[in-house]
C-alpha positions as a Python dict, from the first residue, in 0.01 Angstrom:
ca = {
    (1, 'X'): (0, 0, 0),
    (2, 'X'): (72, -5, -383),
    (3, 'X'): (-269, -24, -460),
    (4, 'X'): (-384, 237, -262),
    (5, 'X'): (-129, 474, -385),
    (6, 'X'): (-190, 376, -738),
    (7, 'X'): (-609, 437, -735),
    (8, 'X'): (-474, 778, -544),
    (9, 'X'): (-273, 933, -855),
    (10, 'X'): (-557, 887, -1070),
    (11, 'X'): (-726, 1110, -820),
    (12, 'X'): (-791, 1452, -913),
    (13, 'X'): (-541, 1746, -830),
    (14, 'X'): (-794, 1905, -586),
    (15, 'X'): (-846, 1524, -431),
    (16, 'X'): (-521, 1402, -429),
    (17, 'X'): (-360, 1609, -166),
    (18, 'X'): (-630, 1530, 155),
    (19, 'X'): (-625, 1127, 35),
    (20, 'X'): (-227, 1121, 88),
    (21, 'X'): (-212, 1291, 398),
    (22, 'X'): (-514, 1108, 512),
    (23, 'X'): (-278, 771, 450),
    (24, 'X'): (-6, 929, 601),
    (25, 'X'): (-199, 990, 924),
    (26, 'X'): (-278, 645, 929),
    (27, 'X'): (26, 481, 887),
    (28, 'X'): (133, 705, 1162),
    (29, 'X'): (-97, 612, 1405),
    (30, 'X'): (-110, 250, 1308),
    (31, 'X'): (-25, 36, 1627),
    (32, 'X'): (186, -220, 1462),
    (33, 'X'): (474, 1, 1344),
    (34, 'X'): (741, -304, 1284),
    (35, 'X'): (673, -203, 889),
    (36, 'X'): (617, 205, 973),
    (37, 'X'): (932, 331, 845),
    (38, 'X'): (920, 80, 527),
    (39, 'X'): (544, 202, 441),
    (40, 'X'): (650, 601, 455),
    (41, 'X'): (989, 516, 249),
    (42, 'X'): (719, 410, 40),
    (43, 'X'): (447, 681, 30),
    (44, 'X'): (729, 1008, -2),
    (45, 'X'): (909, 765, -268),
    (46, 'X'): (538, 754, -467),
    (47, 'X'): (453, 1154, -411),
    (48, 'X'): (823, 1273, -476),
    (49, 'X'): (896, 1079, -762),
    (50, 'X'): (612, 1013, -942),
    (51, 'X'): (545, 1286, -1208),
    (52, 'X'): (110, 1249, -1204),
    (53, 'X'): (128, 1374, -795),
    (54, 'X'): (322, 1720, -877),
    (55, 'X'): (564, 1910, -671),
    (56, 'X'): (303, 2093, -455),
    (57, 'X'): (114, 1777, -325),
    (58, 'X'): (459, 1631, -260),
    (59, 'X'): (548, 1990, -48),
    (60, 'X'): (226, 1889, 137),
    (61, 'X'): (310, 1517, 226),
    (62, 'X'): (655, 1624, 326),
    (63, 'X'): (559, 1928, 538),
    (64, 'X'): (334, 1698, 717),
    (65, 'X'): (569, 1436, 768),
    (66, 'X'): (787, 1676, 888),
    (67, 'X'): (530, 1839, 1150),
    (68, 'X'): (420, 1491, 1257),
    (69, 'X'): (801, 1388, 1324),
    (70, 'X'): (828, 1690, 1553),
    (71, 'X'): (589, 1629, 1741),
    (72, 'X'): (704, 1253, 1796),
    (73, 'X'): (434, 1105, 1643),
    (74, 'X'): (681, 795, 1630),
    (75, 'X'): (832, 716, 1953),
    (76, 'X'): (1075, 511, 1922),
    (77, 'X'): (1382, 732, 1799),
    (78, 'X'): (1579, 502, 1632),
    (79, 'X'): (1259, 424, 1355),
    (80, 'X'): (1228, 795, 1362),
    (81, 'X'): (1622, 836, 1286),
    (82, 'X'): (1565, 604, 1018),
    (83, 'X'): (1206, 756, 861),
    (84, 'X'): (1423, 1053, 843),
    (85, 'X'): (1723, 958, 690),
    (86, 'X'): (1518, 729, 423),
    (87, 'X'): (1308, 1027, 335),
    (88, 'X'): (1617, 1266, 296),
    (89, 'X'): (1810, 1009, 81),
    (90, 'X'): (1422, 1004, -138),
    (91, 'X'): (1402, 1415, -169),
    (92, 'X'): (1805, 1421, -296),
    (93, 'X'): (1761, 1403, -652),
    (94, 'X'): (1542, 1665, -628),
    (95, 'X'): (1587, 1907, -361),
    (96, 'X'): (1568, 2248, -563),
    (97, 'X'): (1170, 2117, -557),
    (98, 'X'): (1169, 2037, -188),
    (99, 'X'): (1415, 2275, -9),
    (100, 'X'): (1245, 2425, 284),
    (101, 'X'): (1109, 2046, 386),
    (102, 'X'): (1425, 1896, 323),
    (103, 'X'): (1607, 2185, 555),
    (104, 'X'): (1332, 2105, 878),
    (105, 'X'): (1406, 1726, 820),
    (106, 'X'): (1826, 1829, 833),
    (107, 'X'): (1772, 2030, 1197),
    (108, 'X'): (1525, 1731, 1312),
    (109, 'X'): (1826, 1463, 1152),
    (110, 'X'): (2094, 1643, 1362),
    (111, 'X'): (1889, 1691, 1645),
    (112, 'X'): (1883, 1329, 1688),
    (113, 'X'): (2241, 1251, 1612),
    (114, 'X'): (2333, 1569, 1878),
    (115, 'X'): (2107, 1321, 2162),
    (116, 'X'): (2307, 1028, 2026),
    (117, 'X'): (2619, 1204, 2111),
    (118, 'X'): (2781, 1169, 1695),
    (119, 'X'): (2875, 1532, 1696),
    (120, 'X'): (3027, 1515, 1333),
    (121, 'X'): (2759, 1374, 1176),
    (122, 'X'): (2533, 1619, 1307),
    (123, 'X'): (2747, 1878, 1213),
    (124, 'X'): (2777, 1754, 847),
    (125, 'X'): (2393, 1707, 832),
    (126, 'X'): (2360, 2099, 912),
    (127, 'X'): (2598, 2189, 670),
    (128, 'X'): (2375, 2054, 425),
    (129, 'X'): (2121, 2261, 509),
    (130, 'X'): (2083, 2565, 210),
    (131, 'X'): (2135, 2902, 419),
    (132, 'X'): (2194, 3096, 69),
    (133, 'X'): (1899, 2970, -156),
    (134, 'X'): (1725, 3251, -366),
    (135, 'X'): (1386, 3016, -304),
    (136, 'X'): (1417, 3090, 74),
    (137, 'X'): (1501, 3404, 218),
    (138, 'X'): (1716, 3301, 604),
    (139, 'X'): (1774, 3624, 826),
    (140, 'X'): (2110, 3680, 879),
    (141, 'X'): (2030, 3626, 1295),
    (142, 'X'): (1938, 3273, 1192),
    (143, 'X'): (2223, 3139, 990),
    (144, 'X'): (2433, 3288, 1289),
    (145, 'X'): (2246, 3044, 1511),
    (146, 'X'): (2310, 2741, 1241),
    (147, 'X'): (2713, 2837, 1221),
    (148, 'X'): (2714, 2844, 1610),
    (149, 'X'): (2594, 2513, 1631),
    (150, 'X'): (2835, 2378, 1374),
    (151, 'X'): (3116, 2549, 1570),
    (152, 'X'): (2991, 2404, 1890),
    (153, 'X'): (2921, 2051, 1759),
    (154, 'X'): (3240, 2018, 1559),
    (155, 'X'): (3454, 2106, 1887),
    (156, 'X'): (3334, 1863, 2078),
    (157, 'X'): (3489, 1589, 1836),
    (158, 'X'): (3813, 1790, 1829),
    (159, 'X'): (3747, 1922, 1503),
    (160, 'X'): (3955, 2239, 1486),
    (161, 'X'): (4037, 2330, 1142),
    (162, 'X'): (3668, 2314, 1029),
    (163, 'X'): (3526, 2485, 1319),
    (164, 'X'): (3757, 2723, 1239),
    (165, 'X'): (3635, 2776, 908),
    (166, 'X'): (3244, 2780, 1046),
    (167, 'X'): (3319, 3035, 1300),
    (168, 'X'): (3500, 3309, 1048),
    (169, 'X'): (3126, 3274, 907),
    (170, 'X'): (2992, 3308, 1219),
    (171, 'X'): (3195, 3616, 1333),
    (172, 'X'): (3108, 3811, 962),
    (173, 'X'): (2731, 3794, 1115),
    (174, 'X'): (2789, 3827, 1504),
    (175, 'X'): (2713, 4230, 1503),
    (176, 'X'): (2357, 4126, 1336),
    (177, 'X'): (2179, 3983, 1661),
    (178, 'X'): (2040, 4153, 1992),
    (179, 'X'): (1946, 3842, 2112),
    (180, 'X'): (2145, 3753, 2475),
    (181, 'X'): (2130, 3399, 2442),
    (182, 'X'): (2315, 3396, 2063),
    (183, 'X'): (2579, 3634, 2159),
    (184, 'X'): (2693, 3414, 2476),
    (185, 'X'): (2713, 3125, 2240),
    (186, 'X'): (2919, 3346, 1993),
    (187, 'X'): (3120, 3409, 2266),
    (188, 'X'): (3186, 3138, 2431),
    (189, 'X'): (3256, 2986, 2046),
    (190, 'X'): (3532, 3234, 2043),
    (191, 'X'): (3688, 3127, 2370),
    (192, 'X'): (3694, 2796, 2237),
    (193, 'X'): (3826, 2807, 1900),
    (194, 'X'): (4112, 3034, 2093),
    (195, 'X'): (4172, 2759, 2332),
    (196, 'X'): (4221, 2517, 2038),
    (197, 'X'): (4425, 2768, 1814),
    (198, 'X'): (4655, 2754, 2137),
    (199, 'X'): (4557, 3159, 2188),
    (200, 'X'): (4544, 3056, 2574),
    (201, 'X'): (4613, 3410, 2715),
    (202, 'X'): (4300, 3556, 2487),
    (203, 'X'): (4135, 3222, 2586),
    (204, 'X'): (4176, 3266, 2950),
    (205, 'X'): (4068, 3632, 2943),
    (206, 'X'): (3745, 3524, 2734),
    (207, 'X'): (3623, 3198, 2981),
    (208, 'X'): (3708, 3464, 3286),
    (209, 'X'): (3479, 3714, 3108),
    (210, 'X'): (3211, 3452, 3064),
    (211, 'X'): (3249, 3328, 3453),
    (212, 'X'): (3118, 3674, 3532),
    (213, 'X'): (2793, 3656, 3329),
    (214, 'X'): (2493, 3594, 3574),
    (215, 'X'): (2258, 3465, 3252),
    (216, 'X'): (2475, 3181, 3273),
    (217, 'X'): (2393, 2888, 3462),
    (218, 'X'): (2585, 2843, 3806),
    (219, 'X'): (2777, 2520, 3689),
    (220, 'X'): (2906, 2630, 3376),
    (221, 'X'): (2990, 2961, 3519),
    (222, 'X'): (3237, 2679, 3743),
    (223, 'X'): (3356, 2507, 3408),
    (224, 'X'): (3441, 2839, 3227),
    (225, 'X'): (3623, 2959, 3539),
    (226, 'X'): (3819, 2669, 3558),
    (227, 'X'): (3872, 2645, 3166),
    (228, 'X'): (4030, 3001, 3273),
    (229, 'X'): (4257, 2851, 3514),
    (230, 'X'): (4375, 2584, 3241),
    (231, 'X'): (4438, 2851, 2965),
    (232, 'X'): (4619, 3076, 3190),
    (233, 'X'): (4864, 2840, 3317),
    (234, 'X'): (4936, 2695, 2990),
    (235, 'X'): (4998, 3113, 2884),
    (236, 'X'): (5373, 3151, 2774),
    (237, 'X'): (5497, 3296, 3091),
    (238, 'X'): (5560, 3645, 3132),
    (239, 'X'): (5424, 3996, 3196),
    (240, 'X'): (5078, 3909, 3029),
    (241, 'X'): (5035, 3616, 3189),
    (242, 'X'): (5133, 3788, 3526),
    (243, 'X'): (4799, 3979, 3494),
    (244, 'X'): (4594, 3708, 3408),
    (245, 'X'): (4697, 3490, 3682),
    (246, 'X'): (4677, 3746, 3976),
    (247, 'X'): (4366, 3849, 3841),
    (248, 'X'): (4243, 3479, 3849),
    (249, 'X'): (4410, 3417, 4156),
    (250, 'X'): (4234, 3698, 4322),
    (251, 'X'): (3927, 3564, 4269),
    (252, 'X'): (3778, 3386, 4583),
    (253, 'X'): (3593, 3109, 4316),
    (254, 'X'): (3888, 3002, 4201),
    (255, 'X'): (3998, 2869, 4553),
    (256, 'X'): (3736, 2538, 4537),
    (257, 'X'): (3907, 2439, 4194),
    (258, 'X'): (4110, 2160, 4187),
    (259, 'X'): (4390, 2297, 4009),
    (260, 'X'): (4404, 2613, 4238),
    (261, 'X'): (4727, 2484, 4393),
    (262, 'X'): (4906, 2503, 4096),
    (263, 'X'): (4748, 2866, 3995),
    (264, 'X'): (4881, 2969, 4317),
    (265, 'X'): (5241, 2869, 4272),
    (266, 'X'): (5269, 3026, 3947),
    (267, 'X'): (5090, 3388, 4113),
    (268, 'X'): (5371, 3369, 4346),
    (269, 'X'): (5679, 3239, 4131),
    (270, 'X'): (5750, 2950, 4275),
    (271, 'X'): (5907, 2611, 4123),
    (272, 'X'): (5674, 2388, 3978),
    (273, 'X'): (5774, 1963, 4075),
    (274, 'X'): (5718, 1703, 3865),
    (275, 'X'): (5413, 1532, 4079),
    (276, 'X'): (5200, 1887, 4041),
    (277, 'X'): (5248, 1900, 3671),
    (278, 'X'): (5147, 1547, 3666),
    (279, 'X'): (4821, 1621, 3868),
    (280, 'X'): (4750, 1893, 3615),
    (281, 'X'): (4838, 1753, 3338),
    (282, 'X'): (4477, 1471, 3438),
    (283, 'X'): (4275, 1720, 3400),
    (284, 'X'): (4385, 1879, 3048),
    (285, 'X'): (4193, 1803, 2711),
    (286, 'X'): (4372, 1603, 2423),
    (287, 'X'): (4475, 1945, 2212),
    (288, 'X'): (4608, 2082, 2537),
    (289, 'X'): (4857, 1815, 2538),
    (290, 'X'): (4938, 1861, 2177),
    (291, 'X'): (5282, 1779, 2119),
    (292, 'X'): (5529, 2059, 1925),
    (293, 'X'): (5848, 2025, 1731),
    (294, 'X'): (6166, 2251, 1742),
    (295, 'X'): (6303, 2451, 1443),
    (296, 'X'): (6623, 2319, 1287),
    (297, 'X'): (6798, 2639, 1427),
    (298, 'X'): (6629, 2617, 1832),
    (299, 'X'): (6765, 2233, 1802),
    (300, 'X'): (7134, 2315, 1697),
    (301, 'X'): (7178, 2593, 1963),
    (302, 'X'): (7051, 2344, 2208),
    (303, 'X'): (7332, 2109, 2155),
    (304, 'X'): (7608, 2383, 2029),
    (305, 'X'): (7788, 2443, 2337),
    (306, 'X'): (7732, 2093, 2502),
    (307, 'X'): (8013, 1942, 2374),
    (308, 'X'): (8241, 2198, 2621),
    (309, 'X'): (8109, 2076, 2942),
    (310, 'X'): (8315, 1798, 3155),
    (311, 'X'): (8231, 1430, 3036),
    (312, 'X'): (8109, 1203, 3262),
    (313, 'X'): (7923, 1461, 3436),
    (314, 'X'): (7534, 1383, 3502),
    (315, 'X'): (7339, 1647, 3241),
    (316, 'X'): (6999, 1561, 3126),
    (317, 'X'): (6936, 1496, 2739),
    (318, 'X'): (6664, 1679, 2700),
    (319, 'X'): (6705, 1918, 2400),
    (320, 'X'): (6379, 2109, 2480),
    (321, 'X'): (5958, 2060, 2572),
    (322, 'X'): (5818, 1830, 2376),
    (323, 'X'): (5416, 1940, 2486),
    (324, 'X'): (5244, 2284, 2507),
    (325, 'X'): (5237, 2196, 2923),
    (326, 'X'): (5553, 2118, 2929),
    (327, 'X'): (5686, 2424, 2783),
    (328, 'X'): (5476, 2649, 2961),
    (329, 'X'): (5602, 2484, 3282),
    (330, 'X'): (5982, 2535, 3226),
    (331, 'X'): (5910, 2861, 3115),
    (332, 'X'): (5743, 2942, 3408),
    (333, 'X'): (6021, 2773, 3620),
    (334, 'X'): (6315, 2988, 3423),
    (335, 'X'): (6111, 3310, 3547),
    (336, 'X'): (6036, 3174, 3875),
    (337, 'X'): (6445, 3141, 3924),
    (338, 'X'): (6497, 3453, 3791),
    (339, 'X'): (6321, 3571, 4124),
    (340, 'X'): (6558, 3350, 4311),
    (341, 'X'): (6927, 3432, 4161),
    (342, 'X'): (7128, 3711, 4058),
    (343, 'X'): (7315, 3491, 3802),
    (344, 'X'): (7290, 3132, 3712),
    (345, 'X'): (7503, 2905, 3479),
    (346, 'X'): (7372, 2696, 3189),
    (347, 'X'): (7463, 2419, 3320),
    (348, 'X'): (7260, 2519, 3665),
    (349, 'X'): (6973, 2613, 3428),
    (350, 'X'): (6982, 2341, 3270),
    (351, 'X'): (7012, 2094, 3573),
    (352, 'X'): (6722, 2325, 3679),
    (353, 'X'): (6532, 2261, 3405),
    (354, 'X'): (6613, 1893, 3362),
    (355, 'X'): (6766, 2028, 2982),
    (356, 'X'): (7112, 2001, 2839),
    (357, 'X'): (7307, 2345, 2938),
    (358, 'X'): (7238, 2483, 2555),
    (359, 'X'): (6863, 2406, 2527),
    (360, 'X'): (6877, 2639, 2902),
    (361, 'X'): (7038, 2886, 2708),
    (362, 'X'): (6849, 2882, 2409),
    (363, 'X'): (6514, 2902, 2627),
    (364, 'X'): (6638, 3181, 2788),
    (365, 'X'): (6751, 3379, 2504),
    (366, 'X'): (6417, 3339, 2333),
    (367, 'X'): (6228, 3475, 2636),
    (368, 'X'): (6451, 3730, 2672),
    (369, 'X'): (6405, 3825, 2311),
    (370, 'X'): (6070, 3855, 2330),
    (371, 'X'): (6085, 4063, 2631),
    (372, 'X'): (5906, 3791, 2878),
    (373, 'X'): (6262, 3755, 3083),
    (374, 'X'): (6449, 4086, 3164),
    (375, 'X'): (6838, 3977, 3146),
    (376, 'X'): (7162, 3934, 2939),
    (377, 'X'): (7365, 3638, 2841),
    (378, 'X'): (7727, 3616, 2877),
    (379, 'X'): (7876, 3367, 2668),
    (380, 'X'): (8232, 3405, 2788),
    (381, 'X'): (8142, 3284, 3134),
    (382, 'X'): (7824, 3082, 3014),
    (383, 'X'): (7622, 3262, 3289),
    (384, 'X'): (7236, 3377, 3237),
    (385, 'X'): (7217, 3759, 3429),
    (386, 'X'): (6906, 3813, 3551),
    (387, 'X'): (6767, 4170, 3604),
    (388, 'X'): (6529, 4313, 3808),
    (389, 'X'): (6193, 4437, 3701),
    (390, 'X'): (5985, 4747, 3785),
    (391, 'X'): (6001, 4715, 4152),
    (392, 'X'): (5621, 4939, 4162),
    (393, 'X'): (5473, 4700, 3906),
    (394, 'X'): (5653, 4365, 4061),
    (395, 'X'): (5462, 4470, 4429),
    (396, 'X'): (5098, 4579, 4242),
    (397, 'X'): (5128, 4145, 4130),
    (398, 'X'): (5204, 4058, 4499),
    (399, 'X'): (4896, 3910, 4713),
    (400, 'X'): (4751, 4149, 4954),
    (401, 'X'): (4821, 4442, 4792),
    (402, 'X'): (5136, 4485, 4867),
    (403, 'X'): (5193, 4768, 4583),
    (404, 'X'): (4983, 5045, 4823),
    (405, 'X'): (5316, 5003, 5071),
    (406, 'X'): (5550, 5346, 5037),
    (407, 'X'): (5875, 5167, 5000),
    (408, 'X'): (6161, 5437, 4991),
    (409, 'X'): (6519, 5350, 4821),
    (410, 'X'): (6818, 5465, 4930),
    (411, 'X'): (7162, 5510, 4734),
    (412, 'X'): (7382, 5257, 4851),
    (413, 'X'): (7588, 5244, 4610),
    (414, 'X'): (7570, 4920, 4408),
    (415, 'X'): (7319, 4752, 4205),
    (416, 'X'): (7323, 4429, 4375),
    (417, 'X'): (7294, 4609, 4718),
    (418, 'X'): (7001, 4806, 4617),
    (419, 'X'): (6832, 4447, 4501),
    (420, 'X'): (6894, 4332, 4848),
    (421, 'X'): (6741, 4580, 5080),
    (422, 'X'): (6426, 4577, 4825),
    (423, 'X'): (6429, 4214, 4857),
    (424, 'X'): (6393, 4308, 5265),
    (425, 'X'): (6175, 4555, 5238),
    (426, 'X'): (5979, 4375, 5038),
    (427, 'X'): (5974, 4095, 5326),
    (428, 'X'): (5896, 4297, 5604),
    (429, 'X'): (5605, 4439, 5419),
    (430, 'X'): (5477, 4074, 5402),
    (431, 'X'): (5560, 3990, 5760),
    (432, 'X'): (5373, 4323, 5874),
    (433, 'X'): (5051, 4246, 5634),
    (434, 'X'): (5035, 3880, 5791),
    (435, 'X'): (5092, 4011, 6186),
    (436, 'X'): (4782, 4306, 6101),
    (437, 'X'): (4554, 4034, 5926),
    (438, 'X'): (4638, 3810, 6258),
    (439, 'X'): (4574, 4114, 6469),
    (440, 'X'): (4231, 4178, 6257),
    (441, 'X'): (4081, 3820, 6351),
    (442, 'X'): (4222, 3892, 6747),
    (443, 'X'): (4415, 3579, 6723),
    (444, 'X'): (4773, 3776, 6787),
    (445, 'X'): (4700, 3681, 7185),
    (446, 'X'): (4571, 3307, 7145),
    (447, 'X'): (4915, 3255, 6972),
    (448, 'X'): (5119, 3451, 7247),
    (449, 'X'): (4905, 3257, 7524),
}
């Protein structure tokens, strides 16, 4: 092979170029290819670095490689892997000279690292790639393509922060392509990097979006819907996530999900147990169980007032959620009792909750704070007062579309009273919806026979 390469660079210019790529060819093709990827390390070493071949025969030789590589002219993938990362660690030292071959070798590179399932190496090797050279000029449409990728690859290891970074670039260039297939990956990128930022209502509402799309294949409509589901449950409860969640629950997909029993309990306010959280919680992703710490301030008005209640009484030590699910589920569980009681104590709250009586009340006050629990606190009697909400806008979130019902008040006289007969009404609007629905399917008279 030295030989050969040696009588070549004394070669004319006009020769030189058809003898190398005629040797390159061969040692392609040759059938013993135990010594294949040592023999090209060998030719690209000779035309890149020796100064008689000249940049332009070495362009040749590389582009060639490169074409011959995509086609799987070598079979096996791990000798290809290894052609390819020999020949990249060659060109290095003097890439300005080799750019546009060096970038086609970077997408083949991460190509096979992507099959091999090492998601940050392939990401790395595309970050190498030049997208701002003055050499080359790269539409805006395609760097767009090469950030997506990076976004997408980098997520799959759990990479956060940097996909982060790669998909600010991204969204700078997202209003520059037409092209359907781009601006589903764009958006589905953006779903995802919400997801991870812990934006799970804007998540949810994204993946739901997404579900919709008929472009998209039927499965990973499934996924996104159920990606949905996850994001709106772990959604700081409240108004917001009321919407989401009837929305969701509304839709007759969501029904062959596996967490659909736990979607439905929070649609209709009811009391989460331990052994459903623990179902859901198999089927969350590691940054979905992220764990999060308390300011200094949240964990001194948890234990403020615990001091005052009787000793040797049974209260839990819990000072507050210690994972995104878990707080999301005793949030949800403090709303879901507001629907229960008039009034509660903090130690009831707390027992409740499984928390000490002041992390109850600290919970509470937050919520109520940020206007995602309508009530008051009285301190004097350590009670939690819970008031109701828009009784219109409470019945348009009921199943069945309850909201359509005329529901008249009357002046009774007292606040509580009032919440009573709604509370009634409200009841025999659901009995009467059930008994028409069982009158619909004619099964009214199998049940009285």
């Amino acid at each position: 092979m030295d030989q050969t390469l040696a009588q070549y660079a004394s070669l004319g210019q006009k020769d030189k170029a058809p003898a190398y790529l005629s040797l390159l060819q061969e040692t392609l093709s040759h059938p013993d290819q135990s010594r294949l990827a040592a023999d090209i390390h060998t030719i690209v070493d000779h035309v890149v670095n020796n100064d008689s071949v000249g940049p332009v025969v070495g362009r040749q030789v590389l582009a060639d490689l490169a074409k011959a590589l995509g086609a799987a002219a070598i079979k096996d993938s791990a000798i290809r892997r290894q052609v390819v990362e020999d020949t990249l660690a060659v060109v290095q030292p003097r890439l300005v000279s080799y750019e546009e071959q060096v970038n086609v070798l970077r997408f083949q590179l991460a190509d096979l690292l992507e099959a091999e399932e090492e998601w940050s190496d392939a990401a790395r090797v595309l970050m190498g790639i030049s997208l701002e050279s003055g050499q080359r000029s790269v539409s805006d449409e395609e760097k767009l393509r090469v950030y997506i990728r990076i976004v997408r690859l980098l997520l799959e290891d759990e990479d956060s922060t940097q996909a982060d970074s790669y998909y600010n670039r991204a969204a700078l260039l997202a209003h520059t392509t037409t092209d359907k297939e781009t601006q589903l990956a764009f958006k589905l990128c953006q779903a995802r990097i919400m997801d991870y930022n812990r934006r799970f209502l804007e998540a949810a509402q994204r993946y739901n979006e997404l579900s919709w799309v008929a472009d998209i294949d039927e499965e990973e409509r499934k996924q996104m819907l159920s990606a949905a589901v996850t994001c709106a449950v772990l959604t700081p409860a409240g108004p917001n996530r009321s919407r989401v969640l009837a929305s969701l629950c509304r839709d007759e997909r969501t029904a062959d999900l596996p967490t659909y029993n736990i979607l439905s309990k929070m649609f209709l306010d009811r009391i989460l147990r331990p052994a459903e959280i623990h179902e859901f919680e198999g089927t969350l992703k590691t940054h979905q169980l992220a764990k999060i710490n308390m300011s200094s301030n949240d964990r001194l008005a948890s234990i403020a007032d615990d001091d005052d209640d009787d000793e040797g009484a049974s209260i839990s030590k819990r000072k507050g959620p210690s994972t995104v699910l878990d707080r999301a589920v005793l949030e949800h569980n403090l709303l879901a009792s507001s629907r229960i009681y008039n009034n509660i104590t903090f130690r009831g709250l707390g027992a409740l909750l499984d928390l000490t009586p002041g992390a109850a009340e600290t919970m509470a006050r937050k919520m109520i704070e940020q206007g995602r629990l309508k009530g008051f606190i009285d301190q004097v009697d350590r009670l939690i007062w819970f008031e109701t909400g828009n009784e219109d806008e409470e019945a348009q979130n009921k199943a069945g579309g309850l909201g359509d019902v005329e529901q008249e008040t009357e002046d009774t006289g007292a606040a509580f009273t009032k919440r009573w007969d709604m509370q009634i009404r409200m009841t025999a609007a659901e009995v009467e919806s059930i008994v028409q629905h069982l009158s619909n399917k004619s099964l009214l008279g199998a049940v009285t026979a």
